[in-house]
N, C-alpha and C positions, 0 to 999 in steps of 0.2 A: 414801385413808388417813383423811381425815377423819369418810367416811361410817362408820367399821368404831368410830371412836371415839365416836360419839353414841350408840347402844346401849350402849356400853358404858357410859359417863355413867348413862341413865335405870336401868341396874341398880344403879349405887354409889349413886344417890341416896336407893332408896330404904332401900338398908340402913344407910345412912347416918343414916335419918332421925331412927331411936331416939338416935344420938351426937350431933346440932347442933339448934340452936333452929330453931321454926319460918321466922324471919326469912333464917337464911342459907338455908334451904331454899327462899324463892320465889326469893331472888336468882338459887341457881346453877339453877333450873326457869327462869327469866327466860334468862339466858346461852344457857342449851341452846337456846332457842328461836331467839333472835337466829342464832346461829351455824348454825342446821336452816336458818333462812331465807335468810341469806345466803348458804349454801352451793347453797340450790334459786336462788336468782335468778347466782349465778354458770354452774351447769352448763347456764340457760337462753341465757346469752349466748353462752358458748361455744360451744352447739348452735346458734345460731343465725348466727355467724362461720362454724362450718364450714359452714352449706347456702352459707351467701354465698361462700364460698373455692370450692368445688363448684362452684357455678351459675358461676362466674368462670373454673373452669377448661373447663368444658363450651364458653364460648364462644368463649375463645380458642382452644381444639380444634379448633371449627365455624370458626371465623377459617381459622387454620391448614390444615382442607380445601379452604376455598375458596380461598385464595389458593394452591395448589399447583394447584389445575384451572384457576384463571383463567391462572397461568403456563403451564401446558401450555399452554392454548388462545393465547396469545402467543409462545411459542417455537413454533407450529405456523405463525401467521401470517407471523410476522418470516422463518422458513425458504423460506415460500412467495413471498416479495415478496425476497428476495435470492435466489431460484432464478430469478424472473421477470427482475430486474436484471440476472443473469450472461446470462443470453439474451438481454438486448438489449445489454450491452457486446458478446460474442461479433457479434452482427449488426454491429453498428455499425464494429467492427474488421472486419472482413470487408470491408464498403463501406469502409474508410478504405484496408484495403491494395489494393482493386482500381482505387478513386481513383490509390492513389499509381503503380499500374504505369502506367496510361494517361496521366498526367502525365508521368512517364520516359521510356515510348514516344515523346511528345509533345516533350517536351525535347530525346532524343538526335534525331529530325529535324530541331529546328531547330538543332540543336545549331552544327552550322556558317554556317549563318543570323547563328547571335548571335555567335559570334568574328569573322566579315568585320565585320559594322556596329561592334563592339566596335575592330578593327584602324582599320577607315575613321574613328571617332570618333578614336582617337586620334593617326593621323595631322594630320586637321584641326585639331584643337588645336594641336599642334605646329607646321603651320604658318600658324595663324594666332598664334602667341607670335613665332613667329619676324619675321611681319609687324610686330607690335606693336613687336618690339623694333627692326628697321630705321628703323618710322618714328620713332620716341622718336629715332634717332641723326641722322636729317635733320633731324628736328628741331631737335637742338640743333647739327649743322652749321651750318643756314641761320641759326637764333640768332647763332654765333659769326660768320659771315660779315656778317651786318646790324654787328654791333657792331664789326667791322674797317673796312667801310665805311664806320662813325659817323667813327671817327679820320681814318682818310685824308683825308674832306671836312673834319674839321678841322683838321686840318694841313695840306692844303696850302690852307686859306682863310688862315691864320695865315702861309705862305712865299711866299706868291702870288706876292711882289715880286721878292725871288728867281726863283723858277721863268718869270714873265717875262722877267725879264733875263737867264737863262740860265745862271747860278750854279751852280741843281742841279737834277735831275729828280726824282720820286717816283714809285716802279713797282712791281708787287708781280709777286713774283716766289714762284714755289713755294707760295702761298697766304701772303707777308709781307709787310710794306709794308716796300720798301727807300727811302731818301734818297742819291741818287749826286749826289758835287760830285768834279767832275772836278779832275783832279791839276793842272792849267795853273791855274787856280786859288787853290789852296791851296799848292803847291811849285814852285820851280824843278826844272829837269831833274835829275837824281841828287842831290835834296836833299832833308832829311828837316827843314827849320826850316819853318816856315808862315809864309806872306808877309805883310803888313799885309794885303791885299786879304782874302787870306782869313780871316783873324781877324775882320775886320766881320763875313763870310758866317757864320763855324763861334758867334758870340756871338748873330748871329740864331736860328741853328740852336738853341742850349741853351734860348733863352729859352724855345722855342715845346716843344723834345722834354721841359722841366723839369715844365711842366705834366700831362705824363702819369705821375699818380701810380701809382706801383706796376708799372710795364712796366721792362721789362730792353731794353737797348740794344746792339749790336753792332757793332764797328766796325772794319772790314777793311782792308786797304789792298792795291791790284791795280798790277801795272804790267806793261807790253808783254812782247815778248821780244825787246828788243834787250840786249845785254851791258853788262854796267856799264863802265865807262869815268871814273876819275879821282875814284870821288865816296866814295873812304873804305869803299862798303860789296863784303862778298865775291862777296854775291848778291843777284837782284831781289828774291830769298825777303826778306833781311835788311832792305834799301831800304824795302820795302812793310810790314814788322812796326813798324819804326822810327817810317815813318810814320803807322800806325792809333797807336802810344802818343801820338804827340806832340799829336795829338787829342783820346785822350782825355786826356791831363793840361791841356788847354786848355779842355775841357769841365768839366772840375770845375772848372778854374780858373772855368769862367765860373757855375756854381750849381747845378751838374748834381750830383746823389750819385755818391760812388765805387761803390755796391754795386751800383748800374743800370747799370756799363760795363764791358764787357770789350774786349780788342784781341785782331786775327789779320792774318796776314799770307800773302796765298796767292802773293803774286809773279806768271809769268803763267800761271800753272798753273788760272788760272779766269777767263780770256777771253770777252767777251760777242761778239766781232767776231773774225774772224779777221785773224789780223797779215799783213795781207797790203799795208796802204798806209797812209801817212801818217794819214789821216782815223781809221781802225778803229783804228789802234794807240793815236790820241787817246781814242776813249772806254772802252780798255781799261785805259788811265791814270788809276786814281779810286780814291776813298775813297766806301764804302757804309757809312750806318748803318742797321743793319738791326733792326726792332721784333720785339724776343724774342714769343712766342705767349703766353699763360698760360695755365695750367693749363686752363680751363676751353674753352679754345680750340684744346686738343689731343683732333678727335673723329676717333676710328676709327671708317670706316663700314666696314660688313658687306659683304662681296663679296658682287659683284651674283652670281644663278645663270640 
């Protein structure tokens, strides 16, 4: 637009010229020029933008071919090296599955191989637990057994004087240490009071049974099988209960705790002798106190096989 108005300028100027002083006339000749010139140094920059826009697009073009051949030639490779891949996974499965049949083959023969030693391992375990556990229980038998025979040797080193003179015996009977003070003793014939003599005997007795802390004590009373006769009770059952009390109320009396004594009375329903004569029927005749077990002294062993 610009261009089309410059001619047209240099014709109004000059018919112009007869109407305006020379003065305005170089000014707008000055104007024309400037604006002639700046409009040649603009359409030069412009043209010269465009070759640069041009040449810019020519290479990004030449870019743009190249990197479509160079991806061809990369998606040709990458095809060729995961075609190569798939062939040798394919191989490699191949040897994995002909491994795994001849492993299989290889297992089901031994297959019964490995359940026997499998069955035979876990019998022997079992009984070597079962060993383990036997001896663990002889073990603590023969524990409990030591520590019974601690007592006995000290008890009767403590009744000695007694057990010499004949007072009472100490026996162990059924795995217990019993104290037997025969009834001639301790009572007249069908009488249930304790004589002086034996109250020395049964105060000896407390001192030495007081000392064993935390045992349980038992005390029975046995008599023959001859019939009562005149002494107040109904039966030997009654006689013999009568007697294990009167015991142990003498035994407490003497220092002994209540909660360590019980009484029983078997009459002659639990004979060590047969009543068959004077002698047997005397040491059928007795008061046992018999040393309760504790706990720890109650071992179940395992039947022998």
């Amino acid at each position: 637009m610009r261009t089309l108005i410059l001619p047209s300028l240099m014709l109004i100027v000059p018919l112009a010229a007869g109407c305006v002083s020379e003065g305005k006339y170089e000014t707008a000749v000055s104007d024309a020029r400037r604006a002639q010139a700046e409009l040649q140094s603009r359409r030069g920059e412009f043209t010269r933008k465009l070759g640069q826009q041009s040449a810019e697009i020519e290479r990004l073009r030449a870019m743009i071919e190249e990197a479509a051949a160079r991806c061809a030639r990369t998606s040709g490779a990458v095809i060729d090296e995961l075609s190569t891949q798939a062939l040798s996974c394919s191989q490699a499965l191949d040897e994995a599955t002909a491994m795994n049949q001849e492993l299989r083959a290889e297992l089901e023969r031994l297959g019964k191989d490995v359940d026997q030693l499998l069955a035979t391992k876990g019998s022997l375990a079992s009984s070597l637990d079962q060993a383990k556990a036997r001896l663990e229980e002889l073990r603590r038998a023969q524990a409990a057994a030591d520590a019974r025979a601690a007592v006995f040797r000290d008890l009767a080193l403590r009744l000695k004087r007694m057990i010499d003179a004949g007072d009472l015996k100490i026996v162990l009977r059924s795995g217990r240490m019993v104290l037997v003070l025969p009834n001639d003793v301790l009572f007249d014939s069908g009488k249930a009071v304790i004589k002086p003599a034996g109250r020395e005997t049964l105060a000896e007795v407390a001192q030495a049974l007081a000392t064993l802390e935390g045992r349980r004590f038992q005390v029975a009373g046995h008599t023959d099988d001859q019939p009562i006769r005149f002494s107040g009770f109904a039966s030997n059952w009654e006689l013999s209960s009568s007697r294990a009390l009167r015991v142990v109320e003498f035994l407490v009396q003497s220092g002994m705790k209540p909660v360590a004594l019980s009484a029983a009375g078997y009459g002659e329903f639990d004979a060590v002798r047969p009543n068959d004569g004077p002698e047997n029927r005397a040491q059928n005749r007795r008061i046992e106190i018999t040393l309760q077990p504790s706990i720890d002294e109650l071992v179940v062993l395992p039947a022998s096989r």
